[in-house]
C-alpha positions in Angstrom: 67.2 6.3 94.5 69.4 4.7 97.3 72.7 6.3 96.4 70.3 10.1 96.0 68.7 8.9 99.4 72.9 8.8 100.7 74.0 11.8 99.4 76.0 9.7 96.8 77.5 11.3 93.4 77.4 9.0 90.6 81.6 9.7 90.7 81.7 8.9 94.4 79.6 5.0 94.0 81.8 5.1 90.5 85.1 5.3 92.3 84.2 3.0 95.6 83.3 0.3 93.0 85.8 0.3 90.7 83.6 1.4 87.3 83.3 4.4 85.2 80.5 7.0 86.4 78.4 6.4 83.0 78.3 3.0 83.9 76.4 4.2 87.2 74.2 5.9 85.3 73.5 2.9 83.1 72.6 0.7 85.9 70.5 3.5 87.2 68.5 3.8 84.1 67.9 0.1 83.3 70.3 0.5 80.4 73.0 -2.4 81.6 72.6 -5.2 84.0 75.5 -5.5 86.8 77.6 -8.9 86.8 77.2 -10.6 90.1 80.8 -8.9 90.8 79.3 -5.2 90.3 76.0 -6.1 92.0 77.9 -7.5 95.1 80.6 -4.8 95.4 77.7 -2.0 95.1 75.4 -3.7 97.5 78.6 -4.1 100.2 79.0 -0.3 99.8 75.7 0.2 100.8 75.9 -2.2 103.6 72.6 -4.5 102.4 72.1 -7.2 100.9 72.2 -7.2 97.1 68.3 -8.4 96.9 67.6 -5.1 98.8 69.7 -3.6 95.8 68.9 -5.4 92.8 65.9 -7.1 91.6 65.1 -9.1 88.4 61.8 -6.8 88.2 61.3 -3.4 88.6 61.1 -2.4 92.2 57.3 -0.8 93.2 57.4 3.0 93.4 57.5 4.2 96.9 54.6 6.1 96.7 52.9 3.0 95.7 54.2 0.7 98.7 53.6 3.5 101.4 49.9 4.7 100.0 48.9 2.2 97.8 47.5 2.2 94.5 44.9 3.5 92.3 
């Protein structure tokens, strides 16, 4: 959602991070978890911090944070 919400490519993050464009995807997806190297280098390209970024648990859909829940 965060590199969409930039007007990222998956090539684009890919290239500014050193990894392959699937692996992008895989980290998108929940398919592959980032070493602290990946998670750091991604997080500096967004400019925040990598617990902004990356979270052991699945980050709360937006809807759900701004209009609560059923």
């Amino acid at each position: 959602m965060l590199r969409a919400e930039r007007g990222v490519s998956r090539a684009e993050l890919a290239a500014a991070v050193g990894v392959n464009p699937q692996t992008v995807g895989f980290l998108e997806r929940g398919d592959y978890g980032p070493s602290l190297d990946l998670a750091l280098r991604i997080s500096e390209f967004f400019g925040l911090p990598v617990e902004a970024v990356f979270s052991r648990r699945p980050f709360e859909p937006m809807s759900q944070q701004l209009y609560g829940g059923i």
